[in-house]
C-alpha positions as CSV (number, residue, x, y, z in Angstrom):
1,X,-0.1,-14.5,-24.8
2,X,1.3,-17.7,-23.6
3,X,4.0,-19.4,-24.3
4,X,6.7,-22.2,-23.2
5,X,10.4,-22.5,-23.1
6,X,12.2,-25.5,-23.0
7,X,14.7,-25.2,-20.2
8,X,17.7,-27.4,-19.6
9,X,20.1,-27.0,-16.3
10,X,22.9,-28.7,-15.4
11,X,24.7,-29.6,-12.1
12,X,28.3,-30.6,-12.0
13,X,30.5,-32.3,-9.4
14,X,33.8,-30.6,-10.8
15,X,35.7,-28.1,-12.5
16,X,34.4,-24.3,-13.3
17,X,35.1,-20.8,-12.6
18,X,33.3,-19.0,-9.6
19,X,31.5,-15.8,-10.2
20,X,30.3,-13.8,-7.9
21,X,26.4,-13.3,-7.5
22,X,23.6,-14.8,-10.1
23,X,24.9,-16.0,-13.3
24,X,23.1,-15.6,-15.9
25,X,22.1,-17.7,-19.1
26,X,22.6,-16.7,-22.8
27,X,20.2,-14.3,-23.9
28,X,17.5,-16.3,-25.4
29,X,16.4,-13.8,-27.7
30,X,18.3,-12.4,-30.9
31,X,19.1,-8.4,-30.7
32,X,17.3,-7.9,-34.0
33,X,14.6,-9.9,-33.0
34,X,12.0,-7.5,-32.6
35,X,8.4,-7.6,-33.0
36,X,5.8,-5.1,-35.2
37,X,3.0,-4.5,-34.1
38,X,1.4,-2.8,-30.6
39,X,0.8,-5.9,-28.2
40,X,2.8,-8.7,-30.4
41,X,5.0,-10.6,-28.0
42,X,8.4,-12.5,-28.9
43,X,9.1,-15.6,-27.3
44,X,12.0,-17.3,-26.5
45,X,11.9,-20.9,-27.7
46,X,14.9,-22.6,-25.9
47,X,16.4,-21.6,-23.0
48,X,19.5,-23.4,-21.0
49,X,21.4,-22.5,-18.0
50,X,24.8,-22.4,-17.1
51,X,26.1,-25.2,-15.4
52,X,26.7,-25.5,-11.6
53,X,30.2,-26.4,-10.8
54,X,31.4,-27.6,-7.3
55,X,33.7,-24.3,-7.2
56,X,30.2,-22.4,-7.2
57,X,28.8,-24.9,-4.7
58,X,31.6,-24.3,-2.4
59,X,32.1,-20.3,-3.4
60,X,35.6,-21.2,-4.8
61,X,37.0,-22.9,-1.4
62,X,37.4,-26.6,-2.6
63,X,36.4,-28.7,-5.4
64,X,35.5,-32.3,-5.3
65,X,37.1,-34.6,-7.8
66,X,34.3,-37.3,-8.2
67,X,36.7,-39.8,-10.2
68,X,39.5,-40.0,-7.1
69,X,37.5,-39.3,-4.2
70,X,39.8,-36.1,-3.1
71,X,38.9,-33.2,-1.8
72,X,41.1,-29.8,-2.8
73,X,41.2,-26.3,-1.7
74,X,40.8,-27.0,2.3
75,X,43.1,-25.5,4.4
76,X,42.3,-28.1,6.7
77,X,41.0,-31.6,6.9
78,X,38.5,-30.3,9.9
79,X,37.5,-27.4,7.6
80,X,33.7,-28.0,6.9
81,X,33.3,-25.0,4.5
82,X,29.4,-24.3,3.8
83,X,27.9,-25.2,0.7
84,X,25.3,-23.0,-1.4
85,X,21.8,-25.4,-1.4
86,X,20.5,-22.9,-3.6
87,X,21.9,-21.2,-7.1
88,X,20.4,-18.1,-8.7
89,X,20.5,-17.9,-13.1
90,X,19.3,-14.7,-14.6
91,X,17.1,-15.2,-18.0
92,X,17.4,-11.7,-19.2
93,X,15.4,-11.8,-22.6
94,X,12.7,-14.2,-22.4
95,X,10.0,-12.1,-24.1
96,X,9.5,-8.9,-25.7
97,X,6.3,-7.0,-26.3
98,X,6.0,-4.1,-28.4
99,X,3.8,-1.1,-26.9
100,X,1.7,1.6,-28.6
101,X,3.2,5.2,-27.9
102,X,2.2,6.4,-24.8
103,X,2.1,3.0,-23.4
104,X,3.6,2.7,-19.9
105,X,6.2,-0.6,-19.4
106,X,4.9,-1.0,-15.9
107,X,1.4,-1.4,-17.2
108,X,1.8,-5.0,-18.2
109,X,1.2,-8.2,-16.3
110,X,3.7,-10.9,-16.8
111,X,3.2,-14.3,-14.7
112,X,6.2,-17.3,-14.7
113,X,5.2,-20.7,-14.3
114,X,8.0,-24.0,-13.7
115,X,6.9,-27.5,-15.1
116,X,9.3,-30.7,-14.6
117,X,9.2,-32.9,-17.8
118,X,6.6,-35.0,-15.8
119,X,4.4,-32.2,-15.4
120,X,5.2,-31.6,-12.1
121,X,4.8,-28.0,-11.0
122,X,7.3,-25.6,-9.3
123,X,10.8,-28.4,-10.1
124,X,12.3,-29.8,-13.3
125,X,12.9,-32.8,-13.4
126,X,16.7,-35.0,-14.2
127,X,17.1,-36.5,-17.2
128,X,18.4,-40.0,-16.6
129,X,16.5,-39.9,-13.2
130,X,13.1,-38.7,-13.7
131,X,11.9,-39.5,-10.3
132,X,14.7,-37.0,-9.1
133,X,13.1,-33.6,-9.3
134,X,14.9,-30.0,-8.7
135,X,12.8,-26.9,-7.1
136,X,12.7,-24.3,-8.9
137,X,11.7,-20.1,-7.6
138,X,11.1,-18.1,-10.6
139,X,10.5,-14.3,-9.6
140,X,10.2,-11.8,-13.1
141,X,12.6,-9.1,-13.2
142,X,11.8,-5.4,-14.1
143,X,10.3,-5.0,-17.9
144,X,12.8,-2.5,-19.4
145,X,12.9,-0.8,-22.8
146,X,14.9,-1.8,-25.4
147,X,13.9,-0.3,-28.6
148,X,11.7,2.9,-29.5
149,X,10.8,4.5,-32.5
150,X,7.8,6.4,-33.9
151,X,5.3,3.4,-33.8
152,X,5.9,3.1,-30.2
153,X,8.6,0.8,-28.2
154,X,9.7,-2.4,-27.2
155,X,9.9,-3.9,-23.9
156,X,12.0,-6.8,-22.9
157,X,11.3,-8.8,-19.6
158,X,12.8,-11.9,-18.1
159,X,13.5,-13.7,-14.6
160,X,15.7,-14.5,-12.0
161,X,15.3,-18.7,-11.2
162,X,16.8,-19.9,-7.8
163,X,17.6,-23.5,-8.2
164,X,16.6,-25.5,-4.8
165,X,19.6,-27.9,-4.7
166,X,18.7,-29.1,-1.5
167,X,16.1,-31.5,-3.6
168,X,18.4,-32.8,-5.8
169,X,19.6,-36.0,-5.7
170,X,22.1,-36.3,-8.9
171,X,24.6,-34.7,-10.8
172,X,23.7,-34.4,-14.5
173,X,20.9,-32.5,-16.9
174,X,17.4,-31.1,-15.8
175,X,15.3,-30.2,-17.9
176,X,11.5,-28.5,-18.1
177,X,9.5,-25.9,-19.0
178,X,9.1,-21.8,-18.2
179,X,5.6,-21.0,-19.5
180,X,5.8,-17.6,-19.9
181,X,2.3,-15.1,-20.2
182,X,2.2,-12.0,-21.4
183,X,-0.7,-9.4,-20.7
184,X,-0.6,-5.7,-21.1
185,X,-2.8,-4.3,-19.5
């Protein structure tokens, strides 16, 4: 089965709290949601990202104030602090499958593909710039169970996107689509 998500990230100049390691996005799939029969797949329909605040950017040393042009958090006027060029999100839930008993998790094929409004493979692209486009990695993360009962059990799977800021050339929205396809095997 195939299916896409709409996804939406955004990049900001200012304000936010650092957290350590990938962030990730609200689950994009209700608890309950849960399909019936062996090989149905659940998709998630919408899917948007926490924002990217300069305190991330900087890893919590500084934060640029677009509006005055100031720089806080150096020690130093000299102090050149790196900046991350690229930010991971984790999208826990984008799909569940239920299996027949028996079934093994591992046993199904699950393959992630990144389109920029435009079309535009691998990148999203900015909403009030569409020739500015953001790369995007999308790797799947490990199936895991989530529900079993007699009929068998369901298996939720999602992915880890690393946002290549490196290519972007504006603050503001991003927007695209994660088409997701599901096969067991």
């Amino acid at each position: 089965m195939r299916a896409p998500a709409a996804l939406l990230v955004s990049l900001l100049w200012a304000g936010g709290a650092l957290a350590g390691g990938p962030r990730s996005a609200a689950r994009t799939l209700e608890p309950g949601d849960l399909p019936t029969r062996p090989g149905e797949v659940r998709m998630a329909a919408h899917l948007t990202l926490d924002a990217i605040s300069a305190a991330e950017l900087t890893q919590g040393r500084g934060t640029a104030l677009p509006e005055t042009g100031v720089w806080r958090g150096s020690a130093s006027a000299f102090d050149l602090s790196p900046i991350l060029l690229r930010v991971t999100r984790l999208a826990p839930s984008l799909w569940r499958m239920r299996l027949a008993d028996g079934s093994y998790p591992g046993a199904i094929d699950v393959r992630y593909e990144v389109f920029g409004a435009d079309g535009s493979p691998g990148q999203l692209t900015h909403v009030e710039h569409p020739e500015d486009g953001l790369g995007v990695i999308i790797e799947p993360t490990q199936p895991e169970v989530v529900y079993s009962d007699d009929q068998g059990m369901v298996v939720e799977g999602g992915a880890a996107l690393q946002l290549l800021l490196e290519e972007a050339r504006h603050a503001g929205t991003y927007t695209g689509t994660v088409v997701v396809t599901v096969n067991n095997l």
